[in-house]
N, CA, C and O atoms as a GROMACS GRO file, in nm:
protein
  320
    1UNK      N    1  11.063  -8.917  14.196
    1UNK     CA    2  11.078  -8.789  14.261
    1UNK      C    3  11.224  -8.749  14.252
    1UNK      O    4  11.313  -8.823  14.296
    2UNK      N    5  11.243  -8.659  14.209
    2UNK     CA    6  11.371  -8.554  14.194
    2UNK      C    7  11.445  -8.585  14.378
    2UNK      O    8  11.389  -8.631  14.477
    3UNK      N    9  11.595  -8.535  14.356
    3UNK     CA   10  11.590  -8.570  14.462
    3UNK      C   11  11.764  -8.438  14.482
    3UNK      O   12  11.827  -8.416  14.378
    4UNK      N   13  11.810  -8.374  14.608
    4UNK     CA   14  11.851  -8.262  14.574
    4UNK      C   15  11.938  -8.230  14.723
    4UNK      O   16  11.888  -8.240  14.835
    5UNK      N   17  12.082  -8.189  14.694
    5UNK     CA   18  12.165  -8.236  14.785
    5UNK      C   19  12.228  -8.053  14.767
    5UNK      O   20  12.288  -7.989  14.681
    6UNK      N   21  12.156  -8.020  14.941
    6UNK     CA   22  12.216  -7.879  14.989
    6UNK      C   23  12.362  -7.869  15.046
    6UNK      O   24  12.364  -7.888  15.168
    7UNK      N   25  12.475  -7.846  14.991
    7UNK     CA   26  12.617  -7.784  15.102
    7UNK      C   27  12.650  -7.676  15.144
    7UNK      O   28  12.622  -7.575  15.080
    8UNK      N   29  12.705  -7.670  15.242
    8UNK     CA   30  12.726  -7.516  15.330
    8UNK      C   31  12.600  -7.458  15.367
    8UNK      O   32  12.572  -7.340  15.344
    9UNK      N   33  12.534  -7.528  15.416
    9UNK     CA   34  12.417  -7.486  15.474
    9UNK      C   35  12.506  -7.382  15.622
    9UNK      O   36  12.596  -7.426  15.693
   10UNK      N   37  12.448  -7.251  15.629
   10UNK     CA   38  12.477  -7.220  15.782
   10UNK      C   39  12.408  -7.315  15.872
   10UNK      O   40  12.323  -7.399  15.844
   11UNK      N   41  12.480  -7.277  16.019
   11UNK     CA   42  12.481  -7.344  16.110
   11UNK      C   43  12.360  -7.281  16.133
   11UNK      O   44  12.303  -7.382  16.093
   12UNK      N   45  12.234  -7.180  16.169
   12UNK     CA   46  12.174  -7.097  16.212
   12UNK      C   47  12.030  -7.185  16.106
   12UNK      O   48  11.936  -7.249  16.154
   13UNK      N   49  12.053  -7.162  15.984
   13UNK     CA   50  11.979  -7.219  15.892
   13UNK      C   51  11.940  -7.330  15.993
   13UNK      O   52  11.844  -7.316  16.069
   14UNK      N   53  12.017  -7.436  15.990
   14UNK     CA   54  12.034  -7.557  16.003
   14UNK      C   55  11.913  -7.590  16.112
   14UNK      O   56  11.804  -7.647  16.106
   15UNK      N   57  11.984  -7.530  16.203
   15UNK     CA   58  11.904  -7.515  16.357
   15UNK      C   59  11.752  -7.486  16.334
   15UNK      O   60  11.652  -7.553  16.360
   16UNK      N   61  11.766  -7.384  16.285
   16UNK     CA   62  11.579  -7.340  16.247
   16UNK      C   63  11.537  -7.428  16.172
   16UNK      O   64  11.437  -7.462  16.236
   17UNK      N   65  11.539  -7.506  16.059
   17UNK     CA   66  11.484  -7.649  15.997
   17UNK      C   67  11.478  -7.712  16.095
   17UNK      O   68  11.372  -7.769  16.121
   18UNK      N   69  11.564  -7.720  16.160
   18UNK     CA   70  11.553  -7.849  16.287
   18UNK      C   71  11.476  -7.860  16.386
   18UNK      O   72  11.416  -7.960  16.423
   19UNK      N   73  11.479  -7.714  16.450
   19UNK     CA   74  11.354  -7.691  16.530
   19UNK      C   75  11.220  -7.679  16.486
   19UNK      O   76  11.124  -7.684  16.563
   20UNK      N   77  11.212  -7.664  16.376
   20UNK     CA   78  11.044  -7.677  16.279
   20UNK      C   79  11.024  -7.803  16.296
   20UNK      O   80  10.924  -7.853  16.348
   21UNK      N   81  11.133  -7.866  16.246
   21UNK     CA   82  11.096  -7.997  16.180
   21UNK      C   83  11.017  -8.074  16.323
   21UNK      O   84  10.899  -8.104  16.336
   22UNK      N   85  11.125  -8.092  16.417
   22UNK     CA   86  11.056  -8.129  16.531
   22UNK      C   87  10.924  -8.095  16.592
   22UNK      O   88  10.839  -8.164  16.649
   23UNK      N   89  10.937  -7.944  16.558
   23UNK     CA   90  10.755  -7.901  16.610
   23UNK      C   91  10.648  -7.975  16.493
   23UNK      O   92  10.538  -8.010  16.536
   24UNK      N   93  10.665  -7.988  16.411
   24UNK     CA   94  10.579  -8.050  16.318
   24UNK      C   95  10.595  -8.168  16.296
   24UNK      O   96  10.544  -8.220  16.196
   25UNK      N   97  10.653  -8.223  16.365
   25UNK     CA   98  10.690  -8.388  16.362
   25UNK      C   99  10.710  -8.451  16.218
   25UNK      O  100  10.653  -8.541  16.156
   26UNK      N  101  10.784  -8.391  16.201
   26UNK     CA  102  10.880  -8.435  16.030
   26UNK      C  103  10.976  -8.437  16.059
   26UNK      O  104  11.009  -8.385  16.165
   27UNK      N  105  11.054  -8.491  15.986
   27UNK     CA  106  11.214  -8.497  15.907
   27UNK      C  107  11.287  -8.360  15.884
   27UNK      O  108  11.218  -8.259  15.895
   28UNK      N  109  11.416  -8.348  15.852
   28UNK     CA  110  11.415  -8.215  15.843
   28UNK      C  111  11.427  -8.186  15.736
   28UNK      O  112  11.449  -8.070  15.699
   29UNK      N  113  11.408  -8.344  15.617
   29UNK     CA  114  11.442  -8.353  15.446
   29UNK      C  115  11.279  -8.341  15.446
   29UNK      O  116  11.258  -8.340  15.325
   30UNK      N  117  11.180  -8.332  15.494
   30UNK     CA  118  11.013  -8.306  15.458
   30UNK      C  119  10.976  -8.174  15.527
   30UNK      O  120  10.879  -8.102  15.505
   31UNK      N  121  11.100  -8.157  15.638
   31UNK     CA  122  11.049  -7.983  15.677
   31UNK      C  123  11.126  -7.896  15.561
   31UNK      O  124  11.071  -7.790  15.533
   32UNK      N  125  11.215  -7.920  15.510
   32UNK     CA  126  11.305  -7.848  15.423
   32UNK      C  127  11.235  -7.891  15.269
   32UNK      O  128  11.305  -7.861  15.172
   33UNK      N  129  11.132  -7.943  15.246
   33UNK     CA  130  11.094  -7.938  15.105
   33UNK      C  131  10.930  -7.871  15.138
   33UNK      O  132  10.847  -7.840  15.053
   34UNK      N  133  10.918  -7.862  15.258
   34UNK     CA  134  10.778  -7.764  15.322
   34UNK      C  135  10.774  -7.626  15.284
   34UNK      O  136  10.685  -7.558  15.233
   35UNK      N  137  10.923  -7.595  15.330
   35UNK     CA  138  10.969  -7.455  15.328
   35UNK      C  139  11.001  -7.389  15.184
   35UNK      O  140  10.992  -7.279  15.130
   36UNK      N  141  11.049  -7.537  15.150
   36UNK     CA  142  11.080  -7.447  14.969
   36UNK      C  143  10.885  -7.450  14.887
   36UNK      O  144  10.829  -7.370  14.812
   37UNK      N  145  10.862  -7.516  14.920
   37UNK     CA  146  10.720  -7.538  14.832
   37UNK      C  147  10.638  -7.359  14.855
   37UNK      O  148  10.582  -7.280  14.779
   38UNK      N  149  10.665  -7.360  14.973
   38UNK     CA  150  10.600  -7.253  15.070
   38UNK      C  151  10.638  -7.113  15.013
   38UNK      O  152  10.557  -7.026  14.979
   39UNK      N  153  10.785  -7.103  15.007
   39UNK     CA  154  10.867  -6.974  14.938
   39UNK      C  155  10.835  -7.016  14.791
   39UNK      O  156  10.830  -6.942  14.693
   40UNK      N  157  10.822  -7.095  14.796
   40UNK     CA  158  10.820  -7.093  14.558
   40UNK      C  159  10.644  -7.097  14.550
   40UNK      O  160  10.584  -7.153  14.458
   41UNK      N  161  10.587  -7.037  14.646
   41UNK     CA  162  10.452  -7.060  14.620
   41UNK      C  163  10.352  -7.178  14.572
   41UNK      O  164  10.234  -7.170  14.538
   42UNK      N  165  10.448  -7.301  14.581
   42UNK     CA  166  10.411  -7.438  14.500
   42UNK      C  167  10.309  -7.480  14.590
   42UNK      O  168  10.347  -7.451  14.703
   43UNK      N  169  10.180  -7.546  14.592
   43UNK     CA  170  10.149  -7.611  14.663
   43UNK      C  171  10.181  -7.742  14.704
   43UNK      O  172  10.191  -7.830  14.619
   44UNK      N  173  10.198  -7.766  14.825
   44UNK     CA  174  10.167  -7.908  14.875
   44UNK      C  175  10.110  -8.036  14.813
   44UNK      O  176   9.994  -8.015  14.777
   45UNK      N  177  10.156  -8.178  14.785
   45UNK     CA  178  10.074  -8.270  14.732
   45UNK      C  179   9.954  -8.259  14.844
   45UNK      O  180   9.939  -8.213  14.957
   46UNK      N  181   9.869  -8.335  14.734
   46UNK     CA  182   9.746  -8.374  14.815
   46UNK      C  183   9.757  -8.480  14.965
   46UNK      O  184   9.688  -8.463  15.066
   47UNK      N  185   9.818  -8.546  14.955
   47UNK     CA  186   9.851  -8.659  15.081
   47UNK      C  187   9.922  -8.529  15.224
   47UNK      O  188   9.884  -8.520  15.341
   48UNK      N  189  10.020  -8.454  15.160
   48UNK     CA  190  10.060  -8.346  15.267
   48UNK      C  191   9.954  -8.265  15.324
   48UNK      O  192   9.934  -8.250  15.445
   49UNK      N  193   9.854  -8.189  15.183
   49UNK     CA  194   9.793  -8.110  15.283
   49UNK      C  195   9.667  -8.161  15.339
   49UNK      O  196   9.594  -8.076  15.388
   50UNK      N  197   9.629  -8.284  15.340
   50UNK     CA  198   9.505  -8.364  15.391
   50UNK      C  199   9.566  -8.397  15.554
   50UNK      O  200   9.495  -8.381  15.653
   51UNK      N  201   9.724  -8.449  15.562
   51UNK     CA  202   9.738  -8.430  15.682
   51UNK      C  203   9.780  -8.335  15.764
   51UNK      O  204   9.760  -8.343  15.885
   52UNK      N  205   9.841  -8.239  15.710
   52UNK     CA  206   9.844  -8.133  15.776
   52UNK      C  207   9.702  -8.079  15.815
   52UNK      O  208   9.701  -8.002  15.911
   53UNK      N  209   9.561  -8.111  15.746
   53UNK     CA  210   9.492  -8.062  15.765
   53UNK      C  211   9.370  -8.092  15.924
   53UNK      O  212   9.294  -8.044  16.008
   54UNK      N  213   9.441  -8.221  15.860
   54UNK     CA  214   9.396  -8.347  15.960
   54UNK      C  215   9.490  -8.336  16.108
   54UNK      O  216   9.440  -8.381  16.211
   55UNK      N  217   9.592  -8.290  16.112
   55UNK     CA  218   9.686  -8.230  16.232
   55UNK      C  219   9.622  -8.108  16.316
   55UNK      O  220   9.612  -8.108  16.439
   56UNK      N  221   9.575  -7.996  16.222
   56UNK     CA  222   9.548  -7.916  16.261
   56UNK      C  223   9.424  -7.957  16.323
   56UNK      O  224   9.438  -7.977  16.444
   57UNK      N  225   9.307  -7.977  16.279
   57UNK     CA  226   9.184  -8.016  16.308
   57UNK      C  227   9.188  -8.122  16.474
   57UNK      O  228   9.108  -8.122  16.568
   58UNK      N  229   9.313  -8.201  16.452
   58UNK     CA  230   9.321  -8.281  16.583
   58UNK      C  231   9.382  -8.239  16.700
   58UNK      O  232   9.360  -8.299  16.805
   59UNK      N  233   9.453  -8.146  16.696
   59UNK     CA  234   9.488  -8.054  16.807
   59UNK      C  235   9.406  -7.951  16.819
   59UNK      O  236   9.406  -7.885  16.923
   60UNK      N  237   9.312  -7.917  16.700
   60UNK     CA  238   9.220  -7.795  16.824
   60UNK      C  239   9.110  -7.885  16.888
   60UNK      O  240   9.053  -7.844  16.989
   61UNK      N  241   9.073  -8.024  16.825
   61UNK     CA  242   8.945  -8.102  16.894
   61UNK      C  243   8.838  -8.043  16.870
   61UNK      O  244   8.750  -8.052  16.956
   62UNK      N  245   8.806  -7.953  16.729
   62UNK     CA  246   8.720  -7.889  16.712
   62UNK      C  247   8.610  -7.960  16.638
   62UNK      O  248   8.514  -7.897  16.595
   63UNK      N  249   8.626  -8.139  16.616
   63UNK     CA  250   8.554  -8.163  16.546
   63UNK      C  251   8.547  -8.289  16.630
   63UNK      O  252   8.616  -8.307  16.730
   64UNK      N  253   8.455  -8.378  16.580
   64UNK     CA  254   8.442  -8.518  16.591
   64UNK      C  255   8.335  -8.579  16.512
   64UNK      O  256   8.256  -8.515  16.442
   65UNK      N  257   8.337  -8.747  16.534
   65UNK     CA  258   8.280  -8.766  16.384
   65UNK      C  259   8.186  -8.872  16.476
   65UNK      O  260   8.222  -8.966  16.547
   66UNK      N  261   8.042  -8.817  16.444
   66UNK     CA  262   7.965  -8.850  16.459
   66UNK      C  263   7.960  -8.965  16.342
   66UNK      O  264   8.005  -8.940  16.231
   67UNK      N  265   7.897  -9.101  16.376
   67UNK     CA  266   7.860  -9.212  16.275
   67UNK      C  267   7.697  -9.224  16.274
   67UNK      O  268   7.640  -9.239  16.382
   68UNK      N  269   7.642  -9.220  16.185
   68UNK     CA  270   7.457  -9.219  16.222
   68UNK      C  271   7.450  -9.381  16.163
   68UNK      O  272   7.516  -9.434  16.074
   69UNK      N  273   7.338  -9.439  16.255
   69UNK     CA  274   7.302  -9.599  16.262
   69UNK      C  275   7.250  -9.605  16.100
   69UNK      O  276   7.168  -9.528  16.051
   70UNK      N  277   7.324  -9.725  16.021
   70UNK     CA  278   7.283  -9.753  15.912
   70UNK      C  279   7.118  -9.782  15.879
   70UNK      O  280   7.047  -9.758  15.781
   71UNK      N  281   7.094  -9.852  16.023
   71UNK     CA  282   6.929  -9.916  16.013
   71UNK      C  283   6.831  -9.778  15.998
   71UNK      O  284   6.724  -9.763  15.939
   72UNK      N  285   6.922  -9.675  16.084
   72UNK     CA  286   6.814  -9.541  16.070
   72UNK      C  287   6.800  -9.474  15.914
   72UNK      O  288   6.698  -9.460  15.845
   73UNK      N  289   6.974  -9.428  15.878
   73UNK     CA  290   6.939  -9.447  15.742
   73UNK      C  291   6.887  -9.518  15.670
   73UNK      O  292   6.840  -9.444  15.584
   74UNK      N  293   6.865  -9.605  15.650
   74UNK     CA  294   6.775  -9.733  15.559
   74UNK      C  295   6.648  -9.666  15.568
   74UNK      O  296   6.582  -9.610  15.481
   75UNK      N  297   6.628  -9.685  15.699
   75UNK     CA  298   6.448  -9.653  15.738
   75UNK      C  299   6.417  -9.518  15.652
   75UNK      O  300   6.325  -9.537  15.573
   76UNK      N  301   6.465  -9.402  15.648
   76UNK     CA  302   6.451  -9.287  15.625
   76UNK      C  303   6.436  -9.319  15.471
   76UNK      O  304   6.345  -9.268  15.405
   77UNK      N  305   6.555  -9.429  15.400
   77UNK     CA  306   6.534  -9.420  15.262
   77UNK      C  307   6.410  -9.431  15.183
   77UNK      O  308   6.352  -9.359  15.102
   78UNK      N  309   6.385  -9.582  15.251
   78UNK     CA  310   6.255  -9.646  15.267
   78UNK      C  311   6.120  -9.556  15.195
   78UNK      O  312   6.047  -9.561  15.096
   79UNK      N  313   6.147  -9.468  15.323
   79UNK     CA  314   6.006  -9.375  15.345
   79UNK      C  315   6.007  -9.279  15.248
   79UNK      O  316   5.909  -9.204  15.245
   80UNK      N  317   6.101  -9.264  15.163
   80UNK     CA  318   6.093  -9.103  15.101
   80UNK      C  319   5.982  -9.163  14.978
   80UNK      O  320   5.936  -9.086  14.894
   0.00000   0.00000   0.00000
């Protein structure tokens, strides 16, 4: 992975990465390669947006994961 060293960042800049970064519980070197992906229209690797996706999904509690009994599946196979 490429790797890429910002100077004279404003102070204002700075602050706003920082406060993202914290709300999204990242770094401010993984909130600051969020933001460029985001403005250059790049997408996200796959590992990023599975948990971001997986973030989102766990703070609304909109889901949960039902497990169905293997023996029931079996039985059902059984029968077809």
């Amino acid at each position: 992975m490429a790797s890429l060293q910002v100077r004279e960042v404003p102070q204002h800049t700075y602050d706003r990465i920082a406060f993202r970064a914290k709300a999204e519980h990242r770094s401010i070197a993984q909130e600051t390669v969020s933001l460029l992906a985001k403005g250059l229209d790049c997408e996200l690797d796959p590992q990023e947006r599975r948990r971001k996706l997986l973030n989102t999904l766990d703070s609304n509690n909109s889901w949960s994961l039902e497990i169905p009994d293997p023996v029931t599946l079996i039985r059902e196979d059984r029968n077809r």
